[in-house]
C-alpha positions as CSV (number, residue, x, y, z in Angstrom):
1,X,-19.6,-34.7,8.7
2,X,-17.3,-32.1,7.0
3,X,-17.2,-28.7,8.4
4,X,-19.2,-26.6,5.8
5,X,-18.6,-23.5,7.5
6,X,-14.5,-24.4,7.3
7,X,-14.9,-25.0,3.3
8,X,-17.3,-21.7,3.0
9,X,-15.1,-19.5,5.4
10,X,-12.0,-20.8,3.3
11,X,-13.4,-20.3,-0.3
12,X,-14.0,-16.3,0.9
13,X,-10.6,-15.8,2.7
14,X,-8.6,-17.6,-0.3
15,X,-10.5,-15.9,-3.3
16,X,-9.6,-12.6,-0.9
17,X,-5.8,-13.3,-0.1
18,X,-5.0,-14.4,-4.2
19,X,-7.1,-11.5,-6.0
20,X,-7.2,-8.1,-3.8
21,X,-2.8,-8.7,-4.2
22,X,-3.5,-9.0,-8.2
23,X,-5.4,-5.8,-7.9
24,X,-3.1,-3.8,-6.2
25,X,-0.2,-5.3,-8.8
26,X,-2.2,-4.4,-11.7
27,X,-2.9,-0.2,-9.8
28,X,0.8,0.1,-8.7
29,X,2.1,-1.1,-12.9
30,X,-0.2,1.2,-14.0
31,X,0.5,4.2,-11.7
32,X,4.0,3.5,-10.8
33,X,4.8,1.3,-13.6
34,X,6.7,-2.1,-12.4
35,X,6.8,-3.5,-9.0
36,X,4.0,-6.3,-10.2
37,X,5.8,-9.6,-9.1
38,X,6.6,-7.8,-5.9
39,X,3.0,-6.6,-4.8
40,X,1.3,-10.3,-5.9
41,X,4.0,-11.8,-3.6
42,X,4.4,-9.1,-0.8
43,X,0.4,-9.1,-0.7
44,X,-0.3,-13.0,-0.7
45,X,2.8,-13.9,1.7
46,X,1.7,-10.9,4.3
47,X,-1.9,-10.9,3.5
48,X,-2.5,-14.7,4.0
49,X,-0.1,-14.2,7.5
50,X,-1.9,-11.4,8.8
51,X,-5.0,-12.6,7.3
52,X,-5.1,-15.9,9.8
53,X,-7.4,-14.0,12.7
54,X,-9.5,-12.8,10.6
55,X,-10.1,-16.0,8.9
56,X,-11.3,-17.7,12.2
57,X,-13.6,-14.9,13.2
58,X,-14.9,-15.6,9.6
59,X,-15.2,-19.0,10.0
60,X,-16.8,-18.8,13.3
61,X,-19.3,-16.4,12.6
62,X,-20.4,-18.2,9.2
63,X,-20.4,-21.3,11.5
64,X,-23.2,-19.9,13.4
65,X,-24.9,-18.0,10.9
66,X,-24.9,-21.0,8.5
67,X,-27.1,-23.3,11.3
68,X,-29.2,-19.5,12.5
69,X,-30.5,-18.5,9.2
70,X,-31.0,-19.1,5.4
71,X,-28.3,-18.8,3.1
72,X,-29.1,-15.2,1.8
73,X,-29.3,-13.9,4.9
74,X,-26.1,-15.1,6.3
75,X,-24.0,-13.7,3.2
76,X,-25.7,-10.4,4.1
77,X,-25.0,-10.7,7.3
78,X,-20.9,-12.1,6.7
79,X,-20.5,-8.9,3.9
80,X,-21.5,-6.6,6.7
81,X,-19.0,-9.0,9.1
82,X,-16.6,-8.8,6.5
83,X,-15.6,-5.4,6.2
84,X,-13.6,-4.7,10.1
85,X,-12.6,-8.4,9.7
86,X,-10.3,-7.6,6.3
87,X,-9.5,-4.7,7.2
88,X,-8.0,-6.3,11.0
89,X,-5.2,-7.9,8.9
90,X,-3.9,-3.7,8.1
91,X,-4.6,-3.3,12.1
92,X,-2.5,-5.8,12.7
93,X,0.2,-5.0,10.5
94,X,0.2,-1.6,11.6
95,X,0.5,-2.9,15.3
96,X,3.3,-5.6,14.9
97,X,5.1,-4.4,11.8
98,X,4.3,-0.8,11.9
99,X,3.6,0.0,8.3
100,X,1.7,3.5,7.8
101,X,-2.3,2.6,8.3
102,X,-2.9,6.1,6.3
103,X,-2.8,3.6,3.3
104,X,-5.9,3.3,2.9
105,X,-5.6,2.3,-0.8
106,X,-4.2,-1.0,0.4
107,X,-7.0,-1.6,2.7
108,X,-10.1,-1.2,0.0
109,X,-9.0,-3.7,-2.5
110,X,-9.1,-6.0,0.2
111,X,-12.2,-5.2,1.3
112,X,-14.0,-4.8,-1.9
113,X,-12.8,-8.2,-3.0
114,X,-14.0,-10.1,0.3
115,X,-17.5,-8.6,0.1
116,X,-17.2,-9.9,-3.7
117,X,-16.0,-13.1,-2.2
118,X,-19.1,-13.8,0.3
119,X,-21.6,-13.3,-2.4
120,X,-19.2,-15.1,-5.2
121,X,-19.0,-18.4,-2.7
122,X,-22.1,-20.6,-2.9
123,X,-23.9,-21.7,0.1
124,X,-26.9,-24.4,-1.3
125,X,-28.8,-27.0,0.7
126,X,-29.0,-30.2,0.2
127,X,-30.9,-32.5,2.1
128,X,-31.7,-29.9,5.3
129,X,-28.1,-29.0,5.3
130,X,-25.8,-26.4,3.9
131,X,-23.1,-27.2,1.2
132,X,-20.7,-24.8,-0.4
């Protein structure tokens, strides 16, 4: 039986760790004007590193909430989830790496886009079980 949590939990966290970079590329070029190969690699490299924990919460929780309730309710439940779980990768950063957590601008990309994510993500059954 293939873990549909895994594939779900995945889908969020990759769609989060490939577009919230773009996004801050695209708002450094335009306020700071270059620096846009540098932010899409510094922010998929670090992001998907410091991102791992935060992953496996995600995947456990939507592991449980899959089987506990219907598919709406679990994406309202993981976009509440969600929101300290991307912003634990900047926690985490700040702790080991020590890079200033005042940014906060770095933080709400992420978490804008992973709240996108959850909802963006299908979760469907099919036959008494959940697919996405």
């Amino acid at each position: 039986m293939k873990d549909i949590a895994f594939r779900y939990a995945f889908k969020v966290w990759l769609t989060t760790m490939l577009v919230s970079p773009l996004l801050l590329a695209v708002y450094q070029g335009i306020v700071y004007t270059g620096g846009f190969i540098w932010w899409v690699f510094f922010g998929v490299i670090f992001g998907a590193a410091l991102g791992a924990p935060s992953f496996v919460l995600l995947w456990l929780s939507a592991k449980w909430l899959i089987r506990a309730t219907n598919p709406v309710r679990c994406k309202v439940y993981l976009s509440i989830l969600i929101l300290p779980l991307a912003a634990l990768a900047f926690f985490i950063g700040y702790v080991l790496i020590g890079y200033s957590i005042n940014t906060v601008y770095l933080t709400i990309p992420y978490v804008l886009v992973a709240v996108v994510a959850v909802w963006f993500c299908k979760i469907k059954r099919v036959n008494s079980e959940l697919v996405s």
